[in-house]
C-alpha positions in Angstrom: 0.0 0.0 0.0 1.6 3.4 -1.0 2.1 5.6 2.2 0.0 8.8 1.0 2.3 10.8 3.8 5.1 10.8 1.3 2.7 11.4 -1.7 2.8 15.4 -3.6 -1.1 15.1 -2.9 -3.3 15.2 -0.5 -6.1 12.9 -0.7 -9.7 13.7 0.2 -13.4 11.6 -0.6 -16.3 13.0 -1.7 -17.6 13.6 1.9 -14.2 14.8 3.0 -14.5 17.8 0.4 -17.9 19.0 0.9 -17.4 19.9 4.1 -14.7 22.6 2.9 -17.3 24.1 1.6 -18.0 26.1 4.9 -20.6 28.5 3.8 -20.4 28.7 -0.1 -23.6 29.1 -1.1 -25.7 27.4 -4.1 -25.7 29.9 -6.9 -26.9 27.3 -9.5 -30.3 26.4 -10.9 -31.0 23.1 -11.6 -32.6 25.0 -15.4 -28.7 26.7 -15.8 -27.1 23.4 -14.4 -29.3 21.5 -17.4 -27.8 24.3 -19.9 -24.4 23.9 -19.0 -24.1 19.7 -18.8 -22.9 18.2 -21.7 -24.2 15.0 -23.2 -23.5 11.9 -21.4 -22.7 14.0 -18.3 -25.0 13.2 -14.9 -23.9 16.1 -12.9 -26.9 17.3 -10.4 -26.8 19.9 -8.3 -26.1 17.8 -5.3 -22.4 17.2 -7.1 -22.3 20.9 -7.4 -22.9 21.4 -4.0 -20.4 18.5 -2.7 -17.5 19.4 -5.2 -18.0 22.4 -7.6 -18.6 24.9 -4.2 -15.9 23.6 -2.2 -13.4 24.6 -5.2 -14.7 27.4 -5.8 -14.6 28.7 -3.0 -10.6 27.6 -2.7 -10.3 29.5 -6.1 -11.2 32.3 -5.0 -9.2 32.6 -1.8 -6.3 32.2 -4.6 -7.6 34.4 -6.1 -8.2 37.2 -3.8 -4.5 36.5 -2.7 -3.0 37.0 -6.1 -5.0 40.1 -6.5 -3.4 41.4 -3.2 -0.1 40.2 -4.4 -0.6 42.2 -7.5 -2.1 45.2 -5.6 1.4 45.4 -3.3 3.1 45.2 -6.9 1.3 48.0 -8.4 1.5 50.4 -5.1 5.1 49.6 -5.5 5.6 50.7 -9.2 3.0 53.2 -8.8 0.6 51.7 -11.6 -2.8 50.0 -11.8 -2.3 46.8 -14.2 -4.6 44.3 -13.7 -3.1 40.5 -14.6 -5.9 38.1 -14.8 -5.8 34.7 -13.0 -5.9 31.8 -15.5 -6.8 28.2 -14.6 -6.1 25.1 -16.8 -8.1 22.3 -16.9 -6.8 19.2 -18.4 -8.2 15.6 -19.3 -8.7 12.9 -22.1 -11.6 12.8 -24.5 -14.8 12.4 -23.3 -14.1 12.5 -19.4 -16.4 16.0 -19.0 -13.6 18.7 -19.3 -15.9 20.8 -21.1 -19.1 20.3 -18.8 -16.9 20.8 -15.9 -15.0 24.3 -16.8 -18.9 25.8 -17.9 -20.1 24.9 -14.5 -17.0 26.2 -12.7 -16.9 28.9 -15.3 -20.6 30.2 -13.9 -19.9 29.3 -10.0 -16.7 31.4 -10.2 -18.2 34.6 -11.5 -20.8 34.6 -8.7 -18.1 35.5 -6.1 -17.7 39.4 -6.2 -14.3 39.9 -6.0 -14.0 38.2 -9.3 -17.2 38.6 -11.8 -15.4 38.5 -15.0 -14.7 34.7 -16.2 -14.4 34.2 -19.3 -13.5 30.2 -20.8 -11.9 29.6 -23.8 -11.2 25.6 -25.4 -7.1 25.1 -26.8 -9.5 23.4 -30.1 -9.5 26.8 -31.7 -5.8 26.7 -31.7 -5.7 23.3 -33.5 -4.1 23.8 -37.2 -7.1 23.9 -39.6 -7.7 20.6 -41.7 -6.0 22.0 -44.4 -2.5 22.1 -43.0 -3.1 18.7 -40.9 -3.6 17.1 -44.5 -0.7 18.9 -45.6 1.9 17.5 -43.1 -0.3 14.3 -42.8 -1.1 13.9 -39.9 -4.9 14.1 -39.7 -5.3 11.3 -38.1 -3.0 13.0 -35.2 -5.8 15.4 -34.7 -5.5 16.5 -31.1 -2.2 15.3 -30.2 0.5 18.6 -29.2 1.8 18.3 -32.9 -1.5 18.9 -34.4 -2.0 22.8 -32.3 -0.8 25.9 -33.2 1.1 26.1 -30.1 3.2 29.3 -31.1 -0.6 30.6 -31.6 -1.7 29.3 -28.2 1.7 30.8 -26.1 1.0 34.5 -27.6 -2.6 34.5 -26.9 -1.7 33.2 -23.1 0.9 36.1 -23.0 -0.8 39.0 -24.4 -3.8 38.0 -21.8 -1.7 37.5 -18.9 0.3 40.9 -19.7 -3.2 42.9 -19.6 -3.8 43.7 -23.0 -7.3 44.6 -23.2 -8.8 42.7 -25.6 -7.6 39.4 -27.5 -9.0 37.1 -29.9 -8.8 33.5 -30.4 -9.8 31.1 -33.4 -12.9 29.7 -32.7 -13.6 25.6 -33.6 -16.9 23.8 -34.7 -17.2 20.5 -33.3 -19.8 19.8 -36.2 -17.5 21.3 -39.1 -14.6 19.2 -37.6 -12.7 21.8 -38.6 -11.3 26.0 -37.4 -14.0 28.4 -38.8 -12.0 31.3 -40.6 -14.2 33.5 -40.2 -14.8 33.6 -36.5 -13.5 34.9 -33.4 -13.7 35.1 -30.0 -12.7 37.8 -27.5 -11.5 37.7 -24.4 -11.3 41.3 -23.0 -9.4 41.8 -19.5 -11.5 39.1 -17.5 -10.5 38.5 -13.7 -10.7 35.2 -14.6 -9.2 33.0 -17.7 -10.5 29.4 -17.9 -8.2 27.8 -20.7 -9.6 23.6 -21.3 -7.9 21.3 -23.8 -6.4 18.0 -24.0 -2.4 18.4 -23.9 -2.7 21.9 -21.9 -0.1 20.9 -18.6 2.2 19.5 -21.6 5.8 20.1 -21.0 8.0 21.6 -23.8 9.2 18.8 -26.5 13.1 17.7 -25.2 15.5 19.3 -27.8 12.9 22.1 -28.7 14.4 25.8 -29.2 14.2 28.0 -27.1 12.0 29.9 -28.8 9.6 26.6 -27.5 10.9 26.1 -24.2 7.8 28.5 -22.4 5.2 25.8 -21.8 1.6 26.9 -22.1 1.2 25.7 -18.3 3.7 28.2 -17.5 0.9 30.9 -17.9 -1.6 29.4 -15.6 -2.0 29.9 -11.3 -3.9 26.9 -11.2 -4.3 23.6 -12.8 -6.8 20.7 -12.9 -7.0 17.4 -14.1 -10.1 15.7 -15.0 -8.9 11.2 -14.2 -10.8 8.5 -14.8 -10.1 4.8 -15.6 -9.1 4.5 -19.2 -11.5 1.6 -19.9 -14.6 3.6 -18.2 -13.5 6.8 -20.5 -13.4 4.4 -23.4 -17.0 3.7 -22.3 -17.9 7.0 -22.2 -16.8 7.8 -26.1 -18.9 5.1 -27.1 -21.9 6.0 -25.6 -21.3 9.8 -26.9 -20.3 8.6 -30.5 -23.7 6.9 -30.7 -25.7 9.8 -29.5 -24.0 11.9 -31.8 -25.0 9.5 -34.5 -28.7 10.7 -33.2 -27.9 14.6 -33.2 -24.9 16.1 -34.2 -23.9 13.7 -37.3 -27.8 14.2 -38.9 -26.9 18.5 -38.9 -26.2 19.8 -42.6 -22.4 20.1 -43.5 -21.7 17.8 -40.6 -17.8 16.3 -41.1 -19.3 12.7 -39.6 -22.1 12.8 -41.5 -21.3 8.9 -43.0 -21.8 7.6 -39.4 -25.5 8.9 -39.0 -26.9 5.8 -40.7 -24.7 2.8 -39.1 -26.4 0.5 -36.8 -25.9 0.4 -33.7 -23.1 -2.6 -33.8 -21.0 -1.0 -37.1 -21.1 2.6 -34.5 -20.3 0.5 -31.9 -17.0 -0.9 -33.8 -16.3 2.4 -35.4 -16.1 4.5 -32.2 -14.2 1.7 -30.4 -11.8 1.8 -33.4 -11.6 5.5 -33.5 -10.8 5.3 -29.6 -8.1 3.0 -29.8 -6.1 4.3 -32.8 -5.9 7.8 -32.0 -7.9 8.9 -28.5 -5.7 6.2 -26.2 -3.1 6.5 -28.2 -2.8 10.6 -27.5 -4.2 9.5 -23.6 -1.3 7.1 -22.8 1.6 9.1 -24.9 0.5 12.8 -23.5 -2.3 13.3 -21.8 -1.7 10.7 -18.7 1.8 11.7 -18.4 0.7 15.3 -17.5 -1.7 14.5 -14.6 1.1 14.9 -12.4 1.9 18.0 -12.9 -1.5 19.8 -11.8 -2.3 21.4 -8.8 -5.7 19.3 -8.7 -6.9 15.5 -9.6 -9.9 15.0 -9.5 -11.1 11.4 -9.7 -14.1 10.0 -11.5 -16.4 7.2 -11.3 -18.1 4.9 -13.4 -21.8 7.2 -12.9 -19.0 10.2 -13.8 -19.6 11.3 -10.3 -16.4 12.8 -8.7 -14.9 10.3 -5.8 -11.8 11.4 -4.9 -10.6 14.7 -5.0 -6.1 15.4 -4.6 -4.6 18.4 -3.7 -1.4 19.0 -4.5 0.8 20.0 -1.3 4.1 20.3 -2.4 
């Protein structure tokens, strides 16, 4: 049995973390909590009470001491820049990294010393399909070689350094594909939510030094978003053949040609898709990463929240 004392973490359950919560107050209807939850997810507002409050209400105390760090930097150069506090939030395909950051997203920007979160997704910095083809490697879509990371480092820097208002590429999940013709701003939030796959992702080993900042570098906090790898592999499944019910059937749809398969042909298409590109990227990039964030937080087979680390050291 592995002696948690000497661990980088500490450990907490469920129960253990909701009573952190001292006082945080529910400011989450179940009708937003049912806009917010993505497909597949099962989160209820008693999970928002239990584990969403209890880290918010640590991310704000770090964030009200940053913002007294920066205030004793600013009386000190005699200026008023305002640096924004960015969180990453990191995690495999289909494990709810996108449900997650919206409902943390909404609880964070009911605290008032912080009312301005904004979230962005690291898809709109993936190369467009174009190039992927290009350097052939579309079938590498989502791994670190597949991102604009140069892209991704400048918009992190320009934010963090207070410029006022910066854009990033946006992505359509139904085009497959970066729409050229769209933006989205991000303009001096209090708050930065950045969500992607490969986001605590060290710099390559023999990259230049123009490489060697990694995007984590540009975060205060980071969280990871674990589950079991056969459970998550579950999960893809069951959201590849609801997509076949929704998302593949909208006009101009990149996965159109899986709308019509039975349920056994999407069964063995998603399962194939999983294994030759999603666990691939999970076990070469994504896993490796999880110890590097400030928070793990553990998942179950009802994608309820179990265990909850905190890093310590």
């Amino acid at each position: 049995m592995q002696n948690t004392n000497l661990s980088p973490y500490r450990e907490f359950s469920a129960r253990e973390w909701e009573a952190l919560r001292k006082g945080a107050e529910l400011t989450l209807s179940a009708a937003e909590l049912d806009q917010l939850r993505g497909m597949g997810e099962t989160v209820d507002l008693r999970e928002v009470e239990k584990i969403y409050l209890p880290l918010s209400r640590l991310l704000s105390l770090y964030v009200e001491g940053k913002q007294s760090l920066f205030g004793a930097t600013n009386a000190f150069l005699g200026s008023a820049q305002k640096v924004p506090f960015i969180i990453g939030v990191a995690g495999s395909v289909a494990v709810g990294k996108s449900t997650f950051s919206r409902i943390l997203r909404h609880l964070l920007a009911r605290w008032p010393n912080h009312p301005k979160v904004d979230l962005v997704t690291t898809d709109g910095f993936l190369y467009p399909n174009a190039i992927l083809e290009q350097n052939q490697i579309m079938d590498r879509k989502g791994f670190p070689e597949s991102f604009d990371t140069d892209r991704l480092r400048g918009f992190l820097n320009d934010v963090k350094s207070g410029v006022p208002k910066v854009s990033a590429p946006v992505y359509s999940h139904i085009a497959y594909d970066i729409l050229p013709d769209e933006q989205i701003s991000v303009s001096s939030p209090d708050i930065l939510i950045v969500e992607g796959l490969n986001v605590l992702q060290p710099a390559r080993v023999g990259a230049a030094e123009s490489d060697a900042t990694f995007v984590s570098d540009y975060f205060d906090f980071s969280i990871f978003i674990d589950a079991e790898t056969d459970i998550v592999q579950q999960w893809y499944v069951e959201r590849f053949l609801g997509l076949r019910e929704t998302a593949f059937r909208q006009p101009g749809a990149y996965f159109q040609r899986y709308a019509d398969l039975s349920e056994d042909a999407a069964i063995t298409t998603a399962t194939d898709i999983w294994t030759r590109i999603n666990l691939k990227n999970l076990n070469e990039n994504i896993l490796p990463t999880r110890g590097r964030a400030d928070l793990i937080l553990h998942k179950s087979t009802d994608h309820s929240i179990d265990r909850v680390l905190l890093r310590k050291i």
